[in-house]
C-alpha positions in Angstrom: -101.9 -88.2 128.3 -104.1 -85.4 129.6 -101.0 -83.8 131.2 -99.0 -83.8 128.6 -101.5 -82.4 125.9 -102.4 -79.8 128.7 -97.9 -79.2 128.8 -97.5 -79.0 125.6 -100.2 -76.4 124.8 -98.9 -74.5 127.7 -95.5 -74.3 125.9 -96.9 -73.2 123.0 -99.1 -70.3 124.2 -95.6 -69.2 126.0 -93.9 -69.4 122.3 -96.3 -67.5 120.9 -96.7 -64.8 123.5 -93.1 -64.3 123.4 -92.6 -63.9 120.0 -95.2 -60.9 120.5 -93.6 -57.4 119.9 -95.3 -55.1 122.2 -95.2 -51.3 121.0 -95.5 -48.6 123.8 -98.9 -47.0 123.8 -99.7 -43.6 124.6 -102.6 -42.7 126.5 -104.3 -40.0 124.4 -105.9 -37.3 126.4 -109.0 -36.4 124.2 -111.2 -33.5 125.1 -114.6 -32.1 123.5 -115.6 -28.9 122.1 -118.6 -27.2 124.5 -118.1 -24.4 123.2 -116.4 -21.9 120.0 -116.0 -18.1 119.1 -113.8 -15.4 118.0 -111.1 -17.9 117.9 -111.2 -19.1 121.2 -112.4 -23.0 122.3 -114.0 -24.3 125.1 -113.1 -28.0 125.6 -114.3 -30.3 128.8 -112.6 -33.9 129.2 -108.6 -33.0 128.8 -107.6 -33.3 132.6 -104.1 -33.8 131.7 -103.0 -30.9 129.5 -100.3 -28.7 130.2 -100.3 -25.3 129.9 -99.0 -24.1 126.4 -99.5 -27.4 125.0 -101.3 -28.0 121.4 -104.0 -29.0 121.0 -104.8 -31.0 117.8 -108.7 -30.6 116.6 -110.4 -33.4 114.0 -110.2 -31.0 111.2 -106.0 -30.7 111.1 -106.2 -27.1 112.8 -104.0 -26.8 116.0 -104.5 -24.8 118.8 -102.3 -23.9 122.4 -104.0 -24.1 126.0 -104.0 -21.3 127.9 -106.5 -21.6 130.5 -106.5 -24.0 132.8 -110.4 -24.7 134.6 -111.3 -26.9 137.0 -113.7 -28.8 134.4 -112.3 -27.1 131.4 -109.6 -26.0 128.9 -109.8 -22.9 127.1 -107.7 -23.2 123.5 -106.6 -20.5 121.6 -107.1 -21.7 117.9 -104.3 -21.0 115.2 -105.6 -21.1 111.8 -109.1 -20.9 110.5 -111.9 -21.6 113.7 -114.7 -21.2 111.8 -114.9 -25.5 110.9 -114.5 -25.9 114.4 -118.0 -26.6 115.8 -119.6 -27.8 119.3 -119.5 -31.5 119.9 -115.5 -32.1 117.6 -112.7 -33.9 119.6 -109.3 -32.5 120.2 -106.5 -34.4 121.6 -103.7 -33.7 123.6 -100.3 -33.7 121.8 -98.1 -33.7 125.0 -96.2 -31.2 123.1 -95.3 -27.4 123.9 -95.7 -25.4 121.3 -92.3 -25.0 119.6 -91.0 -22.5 116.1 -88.4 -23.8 113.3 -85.0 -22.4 114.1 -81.4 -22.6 112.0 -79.1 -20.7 109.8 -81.9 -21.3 106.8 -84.2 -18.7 108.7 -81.4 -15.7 108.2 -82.9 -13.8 105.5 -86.5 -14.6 105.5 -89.9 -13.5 106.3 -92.4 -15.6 108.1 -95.0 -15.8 110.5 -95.2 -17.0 114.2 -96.4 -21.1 113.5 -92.8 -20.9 110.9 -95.0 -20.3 108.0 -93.0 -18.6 105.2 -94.5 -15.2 104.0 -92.0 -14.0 101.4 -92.6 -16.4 98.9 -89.1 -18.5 98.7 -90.5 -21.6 99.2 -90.5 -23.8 102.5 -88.3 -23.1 105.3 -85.4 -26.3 106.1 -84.9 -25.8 110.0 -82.1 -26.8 111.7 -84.5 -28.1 114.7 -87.0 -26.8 117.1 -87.1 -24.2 120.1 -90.0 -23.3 122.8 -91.6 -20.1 122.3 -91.8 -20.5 126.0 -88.6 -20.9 128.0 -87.5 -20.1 131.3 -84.8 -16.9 131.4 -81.4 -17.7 131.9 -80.5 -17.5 135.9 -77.6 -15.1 137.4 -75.0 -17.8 137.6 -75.8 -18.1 133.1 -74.9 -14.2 133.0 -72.4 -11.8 132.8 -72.2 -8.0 133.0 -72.9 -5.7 129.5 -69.6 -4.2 128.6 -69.4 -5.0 124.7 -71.0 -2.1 122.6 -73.8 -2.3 120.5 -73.1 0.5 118.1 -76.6 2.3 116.5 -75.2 4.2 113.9 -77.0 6.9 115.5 -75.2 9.6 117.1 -77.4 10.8 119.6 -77.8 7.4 121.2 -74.4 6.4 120.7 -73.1 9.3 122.8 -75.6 9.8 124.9 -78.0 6.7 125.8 -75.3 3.9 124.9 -76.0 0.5 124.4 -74.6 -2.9 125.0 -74.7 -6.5 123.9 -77.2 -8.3 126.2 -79.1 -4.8 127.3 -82.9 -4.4 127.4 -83.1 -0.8 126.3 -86.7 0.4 125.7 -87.8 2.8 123.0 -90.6 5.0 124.2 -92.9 7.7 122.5 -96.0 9.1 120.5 -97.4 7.6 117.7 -95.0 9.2 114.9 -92.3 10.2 116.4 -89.7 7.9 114.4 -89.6 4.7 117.2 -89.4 2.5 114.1 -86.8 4.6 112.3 -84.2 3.7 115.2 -85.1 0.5 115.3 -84.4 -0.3 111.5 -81.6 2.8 111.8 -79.4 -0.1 114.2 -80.5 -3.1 112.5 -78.7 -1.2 109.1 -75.8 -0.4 110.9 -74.6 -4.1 112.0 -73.9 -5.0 108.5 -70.3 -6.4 109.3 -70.9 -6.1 112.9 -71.2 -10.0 113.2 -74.6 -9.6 114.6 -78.0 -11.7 113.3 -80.9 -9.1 114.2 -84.6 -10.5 114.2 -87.3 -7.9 113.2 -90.7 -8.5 114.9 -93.7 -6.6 114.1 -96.5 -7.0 115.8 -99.9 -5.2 114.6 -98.4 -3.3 111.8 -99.7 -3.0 108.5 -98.7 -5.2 105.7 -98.1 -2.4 103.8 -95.2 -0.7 106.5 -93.7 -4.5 106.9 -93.4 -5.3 102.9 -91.5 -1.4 102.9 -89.3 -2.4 106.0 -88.4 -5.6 104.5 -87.6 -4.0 100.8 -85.4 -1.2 103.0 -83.5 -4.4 104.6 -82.9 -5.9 101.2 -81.8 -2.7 99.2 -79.6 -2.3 101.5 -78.4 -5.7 102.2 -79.6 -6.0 105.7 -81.1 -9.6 104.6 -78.0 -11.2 104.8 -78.1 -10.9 108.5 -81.4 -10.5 109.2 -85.0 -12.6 110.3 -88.3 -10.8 110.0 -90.9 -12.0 112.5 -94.4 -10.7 111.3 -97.5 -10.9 112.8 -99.7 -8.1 110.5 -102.8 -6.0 112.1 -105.2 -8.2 109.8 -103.6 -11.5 111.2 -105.5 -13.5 113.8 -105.0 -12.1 117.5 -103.4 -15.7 118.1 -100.2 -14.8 116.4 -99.7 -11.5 117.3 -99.9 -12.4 121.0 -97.3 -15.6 119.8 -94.7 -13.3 117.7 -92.8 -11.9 120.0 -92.3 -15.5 122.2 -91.6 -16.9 118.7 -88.8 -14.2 117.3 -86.9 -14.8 120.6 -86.8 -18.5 120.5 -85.4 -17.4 117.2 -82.8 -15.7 118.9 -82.2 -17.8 121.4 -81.0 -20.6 119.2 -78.3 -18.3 117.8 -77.5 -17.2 121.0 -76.5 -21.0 122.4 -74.3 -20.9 119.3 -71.9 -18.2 121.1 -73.6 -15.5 118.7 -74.3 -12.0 119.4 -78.0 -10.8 118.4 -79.8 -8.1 118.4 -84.3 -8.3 118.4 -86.4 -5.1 117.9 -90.6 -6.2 119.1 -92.1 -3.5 117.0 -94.5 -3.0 118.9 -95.6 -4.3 122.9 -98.0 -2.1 122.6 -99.7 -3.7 120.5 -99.0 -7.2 121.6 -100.6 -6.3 125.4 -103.9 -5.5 123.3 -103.7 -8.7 121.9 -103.2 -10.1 124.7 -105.5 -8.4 126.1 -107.9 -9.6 123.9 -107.3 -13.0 124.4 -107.8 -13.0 127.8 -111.4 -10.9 127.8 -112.3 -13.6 124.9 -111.9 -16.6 127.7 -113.1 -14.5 130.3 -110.7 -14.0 132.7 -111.1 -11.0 134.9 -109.8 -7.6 133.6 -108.0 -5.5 136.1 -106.9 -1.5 135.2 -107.5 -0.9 132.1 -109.2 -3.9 131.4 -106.3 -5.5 131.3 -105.8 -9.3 132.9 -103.7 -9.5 136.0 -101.1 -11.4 134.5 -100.3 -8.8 131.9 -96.8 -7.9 134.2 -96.0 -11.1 133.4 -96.3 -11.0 129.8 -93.5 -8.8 129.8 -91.0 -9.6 131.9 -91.0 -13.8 131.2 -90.4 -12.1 127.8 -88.1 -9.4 128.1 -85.8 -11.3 131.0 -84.7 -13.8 128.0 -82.3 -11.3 126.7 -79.2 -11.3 128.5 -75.2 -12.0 127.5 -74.6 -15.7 128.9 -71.3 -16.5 130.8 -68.2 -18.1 129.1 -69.1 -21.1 130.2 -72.4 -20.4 128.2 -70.8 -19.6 125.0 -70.8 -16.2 125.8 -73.6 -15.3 123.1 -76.1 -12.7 123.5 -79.3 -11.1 122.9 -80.1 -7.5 122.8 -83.9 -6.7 123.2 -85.3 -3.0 121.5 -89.3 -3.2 122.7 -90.8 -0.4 121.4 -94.0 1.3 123.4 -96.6 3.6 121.7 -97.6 6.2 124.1 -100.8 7.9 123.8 -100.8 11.8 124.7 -97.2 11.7 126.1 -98.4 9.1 129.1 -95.6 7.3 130.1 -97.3 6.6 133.6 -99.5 4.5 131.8 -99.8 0.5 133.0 -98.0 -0.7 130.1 -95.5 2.0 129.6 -95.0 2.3 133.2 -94.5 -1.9 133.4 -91.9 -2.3 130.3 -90.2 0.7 132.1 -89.5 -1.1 135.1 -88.1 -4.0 133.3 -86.2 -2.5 130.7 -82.1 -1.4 131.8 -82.9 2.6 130.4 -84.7 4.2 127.6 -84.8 6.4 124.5 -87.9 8.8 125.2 -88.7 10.3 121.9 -90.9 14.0 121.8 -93.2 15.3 119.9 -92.7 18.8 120.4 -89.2 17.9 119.0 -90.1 15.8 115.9 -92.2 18.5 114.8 -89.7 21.6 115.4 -87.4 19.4 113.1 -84.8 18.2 115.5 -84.8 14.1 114.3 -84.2 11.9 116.0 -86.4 13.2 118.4 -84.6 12.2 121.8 -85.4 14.0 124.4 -82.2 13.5 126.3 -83.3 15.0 129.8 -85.6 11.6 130.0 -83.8 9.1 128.4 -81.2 6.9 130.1 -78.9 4.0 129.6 -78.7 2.7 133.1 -75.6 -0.3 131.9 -74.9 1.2 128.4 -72.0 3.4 130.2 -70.4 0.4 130.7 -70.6 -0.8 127.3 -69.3 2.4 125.7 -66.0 2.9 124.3 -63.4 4.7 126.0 -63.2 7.3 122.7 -66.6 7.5 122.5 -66.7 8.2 126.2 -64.0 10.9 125.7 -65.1 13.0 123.1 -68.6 13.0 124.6 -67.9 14.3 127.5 -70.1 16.2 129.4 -72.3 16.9 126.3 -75.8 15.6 128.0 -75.4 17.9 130.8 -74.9 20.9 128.5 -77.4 19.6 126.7 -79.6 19.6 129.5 -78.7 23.4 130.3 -79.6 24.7 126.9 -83.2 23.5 127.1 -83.3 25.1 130.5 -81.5 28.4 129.3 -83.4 28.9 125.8 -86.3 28.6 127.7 -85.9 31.4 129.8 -84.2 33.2 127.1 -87.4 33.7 125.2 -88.5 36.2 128.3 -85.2 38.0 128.4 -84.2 41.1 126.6 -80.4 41.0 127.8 -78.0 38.0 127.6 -74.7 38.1 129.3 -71.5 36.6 127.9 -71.4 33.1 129.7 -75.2 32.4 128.8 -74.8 33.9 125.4 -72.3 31.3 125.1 -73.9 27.9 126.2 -77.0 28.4 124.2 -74.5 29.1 120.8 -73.0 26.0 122.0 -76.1 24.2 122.6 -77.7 24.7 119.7 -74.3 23.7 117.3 -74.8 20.7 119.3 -78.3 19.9 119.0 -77.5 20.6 114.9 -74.9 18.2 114.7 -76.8 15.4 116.8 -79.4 15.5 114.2 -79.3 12.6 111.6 -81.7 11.2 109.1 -82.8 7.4 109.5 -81.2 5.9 106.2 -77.5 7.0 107.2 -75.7 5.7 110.4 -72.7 7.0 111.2 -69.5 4.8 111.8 -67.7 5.1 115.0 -64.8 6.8 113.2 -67.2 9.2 112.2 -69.5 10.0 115.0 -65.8 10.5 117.0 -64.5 13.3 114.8 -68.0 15.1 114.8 -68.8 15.1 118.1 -65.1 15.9 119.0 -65.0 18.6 117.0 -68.8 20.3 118.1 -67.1 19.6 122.3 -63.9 21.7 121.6 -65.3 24.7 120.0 -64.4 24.0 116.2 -68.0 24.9 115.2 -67.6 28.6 117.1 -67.6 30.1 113.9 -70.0 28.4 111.5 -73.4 29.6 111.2 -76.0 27.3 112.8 -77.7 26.9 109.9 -74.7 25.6 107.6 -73.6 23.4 110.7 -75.3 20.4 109.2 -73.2 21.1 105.7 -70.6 21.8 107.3 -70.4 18.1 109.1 -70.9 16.1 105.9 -68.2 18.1 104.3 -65.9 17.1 106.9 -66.6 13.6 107.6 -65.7 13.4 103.5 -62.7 15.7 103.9 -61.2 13.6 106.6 -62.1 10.4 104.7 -60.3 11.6 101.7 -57.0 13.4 104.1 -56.8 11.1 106.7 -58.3 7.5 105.9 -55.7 5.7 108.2 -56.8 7.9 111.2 -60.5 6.9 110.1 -59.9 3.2 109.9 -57.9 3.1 114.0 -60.7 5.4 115.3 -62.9 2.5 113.6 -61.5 0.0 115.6 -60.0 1.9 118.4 -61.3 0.8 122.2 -58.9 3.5 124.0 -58.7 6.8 124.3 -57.7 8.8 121.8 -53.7 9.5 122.0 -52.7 12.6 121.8 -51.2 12.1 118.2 -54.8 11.6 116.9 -55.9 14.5 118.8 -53.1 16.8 117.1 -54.0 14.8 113.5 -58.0 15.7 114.2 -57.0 19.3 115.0 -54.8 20.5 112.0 -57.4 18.5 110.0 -60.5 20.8 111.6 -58.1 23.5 111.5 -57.5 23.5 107.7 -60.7 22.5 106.8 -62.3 25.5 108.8 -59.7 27.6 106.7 -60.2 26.6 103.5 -63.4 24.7 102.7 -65.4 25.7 104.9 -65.0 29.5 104.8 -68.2 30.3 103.4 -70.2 28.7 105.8 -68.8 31.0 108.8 -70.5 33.7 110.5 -70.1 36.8 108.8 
């Protein structure tokens, strides 16, 4: 009777533990604050965290491990660290930190967490992307031979760039680094190109004017700002740059072409830096971590063009580095230098003699842009960086030299039409159509006879005369990726031709 009381109960204990639903647990790994200030926390207890993963605190403030300690973790806090206090608990997420991304972004401003900061309302994300993400490898890539067209003609011409091309925009404080920048992102309207504008350290008051420029014009339609202000915590300035490009990496894996200006490194290497003196990591030259390459190139090496077999999308990078005195051998100029495919190096001396955009074209350089450029562009150019070059040299010497002979006399004429017509204000780019007759006509001599002075007149009355005479030949030279034929050639000279006899006749030389 015994046994079968004992039987029966066994039977039902084996019922009832199998109609138990077990739920998977997760092992939380909890940590404890030791210690907090300016934004950085001390914790002691998470042996399991990862590095880049969030960290959640008690109070419903996150933050992202960064250092890694034998007996500690050192937490970066984003949001308000001031509640935070020795003694709280925070967990381990088993999460790497990761920013909304989808179509819903194009056309707003927000912050580095995701946080809208235009005022729309909340942002719907299509899903979630890394800030942190290993590059693509060589196999994932193919060769830059797409153009990016700027709009601009000295770069354009001169310093080309393609789709998938690191090119690196270089100078003093005020020399017009931004105005490039914004100058390219206005000129991809109907280029099929989403552009994501990241500033990092600016002030509020230069990113609410930026963004109004982008929406006068229409630029929003296509465009993501990125903004991490000067008054924001250091946490998301050292986090915008990592956060615009998984921005852009999301539309890259679509097969899209994009283009991302960081606004500027600079500025994101002194927030870095920053971070790393606050958790006490040893500073190297100028005071900078050791790691600070690093910071860089894990960065910039994300913007590549992927293979066909990739979707073919890409992502063209345009860091922008403040220089102090004209330093480019600097650590953080000279280490963005050495990653970058070229750069546009833009002078001082030149910005304030008037010549805008500032390029100095003797040290800038497009080391795959070549590639990229089209064969028309590549035509009419010519050898215009080498005269350029020469006129710099000559009109220096020239200053010392009473007598001139013909030859000389000649080049620096030439040189300085050219250095007229290359200059451009910020708020027009120039379509390819356009840049081709201009430059065309300043290479063969048309400008021989216009006053140096008037030559700037003289180019906007031409690109409208040929507009209004020729708008067929305007719309192929648009599209064109040949050479010119030498129909077009005859077309541009009887059009330069007439124009130089009729309308402009009274800006010749006397």
């Amino acid at each position: 009777m015994a046994k079968t009381d004992s039987n029966s109960l066994i039977e039902n204990l084996k019922k009832q533990l199998s109609s138990i639903e077990l739920s998977p647990t997760h092992e939380q790994n909890i940590g404890t604050v030791i210690q907090v200030g300016d934004g950085v926390a001390k914790l002691s207890g998470l042996s399991q965290v990862m590095y880049g993963e969030i960290i959640d605190f008690e109070n419903g403030v996150t933050g992202l491990a960064l250092n890694l300690l034998e007996d500690s973790v050192d937490v970066i806090i984003m949001g308000e660290f001031t509640s935070i206090k020795a003694g709280d608990h925070g967990k381990s997420t088993g999460k790497i930190f990761e920013v909304p991304v989808g179509d819903n972004l194009i056309g707003r401003t927000l912050d580095p967490l995701g946080n809208p900061l235009d005022g729309l309302g909340a942002i719907k994300p299509t899903t979630f992307y890394p800030v942190e993400k290993i590059a693509p490898g060589i196999i994932d890539r193919q060769s830059v031979t797409i153009p990016l067209a700027t709009g601009i003609k000295a770069v354009d011409t001169l310093t080309p760039i393609g789709r998938g091309q690191r090119e690196l925009i270089i100078g003093d404080r005020n020399t017009g680094k931004s105005s490039i920048a914004i100058t390219t992102i206005l000129n991809q309207k109907d280029q099929d190109v989403i552009c994501i504008y990241v500033p990092i350290g600016q002030k509020k008051s230069f990113i609410a004017q930026t963004s109004e420029i982008f929406r006068s014009r229409g630029a929003l339609d296509y465009t993501i700002i990125v903004a991490a202000a000067a008054s924001d915590p250091v946490t998301n300035q050292y986090l915008a740059p990592y956060a615009g490009t998984a921005i852009a990496e999301f539309f890259m894996d679509q097969g899209k072409d994009v283009l991302i200006v960081y606004d500027d490194l600079s500025k994101h290497a002194w927030a870095y830096r920053e971070v790393s003196l606050l958790m006490r990591r040893p500073a190297g030259r100028e005071a900078y971590p050791g790691d600070v390459f690093y910071l860089h190139s894990r960065l910039l090496e994300r913007s590549c063009r992927l293979s066909a077999q990739k979707g073919g999308g890409s992502i063209t990078s345009l860091p922008i580095i403040e220089t102090q005195a004209g330093d480019v051998s600097a650590y953080i100029p000279t280490n963005v230098i050495s990653i970058t495919d070229g750069q546009i190096y833009l002078e001082p001396g030149l910005f304030n003699s008037g010549i805008r955009p500032a390029i100095n074209t003797g040290l800038s350089v497009s080391r795959v842009g070549s590639a990229a450029q089209t064969k028309a562009v590549k035509q009419v150019s010519g050898t215009m960086k080498l005269e350029l070059a020469q006129y710099r040299e000559l009109q220096a010497f020239s200053q010392f030299a009473s007598d001139l002979d013909a030859d000389t006399k000649a080049r620096l004429d030439k040189g300085a039409r050219i250095t007229e017509i290359l200059k451009q204000d910020w708020d027009r780019p120039y379509s390819q159509a356009e840049e081709i007759i201009v430059i065309w006509a300043v290479n063969n001599e048309h400008l021989k006879q216009i006053d140096v002075e008037n030559v700037p007149q003289w180019e906007s009355q031409f690109v409208e005369y040929v507009h209004l005479k020729a708008p067929k030949l305007m719309a192929e030279l648009s599209q064109t990726k040949d050479k010119l034929s030498d129909k077009q050639i005859n077309q541009l000279t009887k059009l330069v031709t007439d124009f130089n006899k009729t309308i402009a006749k009274s800006l010749t030389i006397n």
